[in-house]
PAROVEX-632956 format. One record per residue: x, z, y of N, C-alpha, C in turn; residue number from 1; residue in one letter. Coordinates in steps of 0.2 Angstrom, whole numbers. Layout:
<nodes>
{node {X, Z, Y}, {X, Z, Y}, {X, Z, Y}, NUM, 'A'},
...
</nodes>
This chain:
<nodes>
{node {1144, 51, 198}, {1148, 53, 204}, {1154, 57, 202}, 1, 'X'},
{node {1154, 61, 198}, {1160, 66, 196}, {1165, 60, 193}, 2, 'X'},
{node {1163, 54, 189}, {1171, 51, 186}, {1173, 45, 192}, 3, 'X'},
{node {1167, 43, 195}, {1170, 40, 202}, {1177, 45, 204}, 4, 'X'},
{node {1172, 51, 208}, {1178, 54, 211}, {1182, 57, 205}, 5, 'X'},
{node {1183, 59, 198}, {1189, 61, 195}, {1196, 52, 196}, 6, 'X'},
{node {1191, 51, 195}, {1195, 42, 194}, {1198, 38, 203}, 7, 'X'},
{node {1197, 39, 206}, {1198, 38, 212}, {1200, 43, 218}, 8, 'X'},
{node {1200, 49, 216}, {1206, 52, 221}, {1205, 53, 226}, 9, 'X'},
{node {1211, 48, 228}, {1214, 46, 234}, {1210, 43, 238}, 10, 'X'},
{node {1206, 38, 234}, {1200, 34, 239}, {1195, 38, 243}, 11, 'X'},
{node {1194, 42, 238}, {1189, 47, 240}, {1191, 52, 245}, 12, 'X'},
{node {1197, 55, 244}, {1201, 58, 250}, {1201, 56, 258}, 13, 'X'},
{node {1205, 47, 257}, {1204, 45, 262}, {1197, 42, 267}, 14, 'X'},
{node {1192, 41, 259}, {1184, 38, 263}, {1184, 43, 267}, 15, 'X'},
{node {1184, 48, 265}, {1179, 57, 267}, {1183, 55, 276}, 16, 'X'},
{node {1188, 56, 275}, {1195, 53, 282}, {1193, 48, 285}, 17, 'X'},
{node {1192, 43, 283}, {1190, 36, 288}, {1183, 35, 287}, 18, 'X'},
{node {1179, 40, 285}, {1171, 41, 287}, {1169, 31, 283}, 19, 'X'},
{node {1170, 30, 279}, {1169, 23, 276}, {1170, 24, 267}, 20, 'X'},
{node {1168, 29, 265}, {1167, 30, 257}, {1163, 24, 253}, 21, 'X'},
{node {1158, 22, 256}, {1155, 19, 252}, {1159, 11, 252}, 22, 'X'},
{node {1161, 11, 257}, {1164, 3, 258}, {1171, 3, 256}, 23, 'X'},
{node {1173, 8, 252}, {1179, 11, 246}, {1178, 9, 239}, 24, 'X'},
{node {1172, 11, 239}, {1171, 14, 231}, {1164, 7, 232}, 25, 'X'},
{node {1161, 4, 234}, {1157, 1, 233}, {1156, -2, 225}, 26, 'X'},
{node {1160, -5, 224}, {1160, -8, 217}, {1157, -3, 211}, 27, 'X'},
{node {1161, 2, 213}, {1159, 7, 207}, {1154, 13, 208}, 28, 'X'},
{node {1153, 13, 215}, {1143, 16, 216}, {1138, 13, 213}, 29, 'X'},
{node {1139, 4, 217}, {1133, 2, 215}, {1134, -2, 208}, 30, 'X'},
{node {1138, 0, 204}, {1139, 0, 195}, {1136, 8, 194}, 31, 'X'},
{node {1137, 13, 195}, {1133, 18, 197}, {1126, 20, 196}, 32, 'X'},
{node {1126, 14, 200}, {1117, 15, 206}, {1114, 11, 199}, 33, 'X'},
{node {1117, 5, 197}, {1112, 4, 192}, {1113, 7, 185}, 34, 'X'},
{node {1117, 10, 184}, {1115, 15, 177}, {1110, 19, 179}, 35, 'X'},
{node {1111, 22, 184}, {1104, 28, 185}, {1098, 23, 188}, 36, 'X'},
{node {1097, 17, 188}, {1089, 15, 189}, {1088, 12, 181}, 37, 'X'},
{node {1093, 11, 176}, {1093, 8, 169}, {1089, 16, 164}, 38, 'X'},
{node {1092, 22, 167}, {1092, 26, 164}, {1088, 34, 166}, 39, 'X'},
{node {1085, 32, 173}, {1080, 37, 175}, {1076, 35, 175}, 40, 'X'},
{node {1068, 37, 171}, {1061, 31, 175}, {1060, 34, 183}, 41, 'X'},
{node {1056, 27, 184}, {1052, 25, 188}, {1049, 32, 192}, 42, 'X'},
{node {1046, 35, 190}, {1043, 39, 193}, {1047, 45, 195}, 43, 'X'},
{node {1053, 49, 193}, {1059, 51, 194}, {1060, 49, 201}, 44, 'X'},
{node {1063, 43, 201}, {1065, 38, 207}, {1062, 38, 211}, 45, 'X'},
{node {1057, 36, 209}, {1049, 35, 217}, {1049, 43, 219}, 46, 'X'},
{node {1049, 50, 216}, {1048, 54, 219}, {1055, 58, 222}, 47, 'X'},
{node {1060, 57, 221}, {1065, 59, 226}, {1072, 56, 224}, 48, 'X'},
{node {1078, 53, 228}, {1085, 49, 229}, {1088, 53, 225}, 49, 'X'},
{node {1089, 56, 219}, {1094, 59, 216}, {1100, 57, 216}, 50, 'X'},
{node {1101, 51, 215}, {1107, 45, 217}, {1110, 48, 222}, 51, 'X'},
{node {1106, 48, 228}, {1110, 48, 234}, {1113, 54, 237}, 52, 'X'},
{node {1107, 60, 234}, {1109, 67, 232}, {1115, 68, 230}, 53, 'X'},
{node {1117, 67, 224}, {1123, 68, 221}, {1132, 63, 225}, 54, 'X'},
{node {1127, 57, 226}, {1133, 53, 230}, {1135, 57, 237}, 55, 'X'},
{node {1130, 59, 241}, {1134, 64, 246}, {1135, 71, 243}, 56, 'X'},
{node {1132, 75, 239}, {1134, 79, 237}, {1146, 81, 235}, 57, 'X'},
{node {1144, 76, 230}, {1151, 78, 226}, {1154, 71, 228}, 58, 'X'},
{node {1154, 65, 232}, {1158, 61, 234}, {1159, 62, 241}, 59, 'X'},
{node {1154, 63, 245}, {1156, 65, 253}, {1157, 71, 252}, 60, 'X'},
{node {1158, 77, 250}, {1157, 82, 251}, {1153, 85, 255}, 61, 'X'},
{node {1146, 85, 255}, {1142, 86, 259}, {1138, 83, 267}, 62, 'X'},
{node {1145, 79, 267}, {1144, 76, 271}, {1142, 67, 272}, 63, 'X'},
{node {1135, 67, 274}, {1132, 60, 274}, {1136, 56, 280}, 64, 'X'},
{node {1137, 59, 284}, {1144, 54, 288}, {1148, 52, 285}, 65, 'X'},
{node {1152, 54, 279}, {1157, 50, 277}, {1156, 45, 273}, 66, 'X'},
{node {1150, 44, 270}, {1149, 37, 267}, {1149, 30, 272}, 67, 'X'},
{node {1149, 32, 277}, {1150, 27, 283}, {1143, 21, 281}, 68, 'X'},
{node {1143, 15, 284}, {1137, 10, 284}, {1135, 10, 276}, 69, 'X'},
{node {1129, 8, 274}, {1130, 9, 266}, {1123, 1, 267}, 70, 'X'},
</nodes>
């Protein structure tokens, strides 16, 4: 999540703004999404979204409304 948002900025500025983050940065979450299913086991993932933690953490800035419909 941190080189999404170092690498994208401005996307991320304006997602947070038009409350539609994900549907910005789409391509490069769910490139993302599968590195952390390739590189976290299974039972990590079955016990709790760490992915999605971090994604609203430090791309929405805390906030899950701004990744808009996902």
């Amino acid at each position: 999540m941190s080189e999404i948002k170092l690498y994208n900025e401005a996307k991320v500025s304006e997602g947070r703004r038009q409350k539609d983050l994900y549907e910005r940065l789409k391509e490069d979450i769910e490139r993302g999404r599968q590195m952390y299913a390739e590189r976290v086991p299974g039972s990590v993932r079955d016990s709790t979204n760490y992915f999605y933690d971090e994604l609203v953490r430090i791309l929405a800035g805390g906030d899950a409304g701004a990744l808009g419909p996902m």
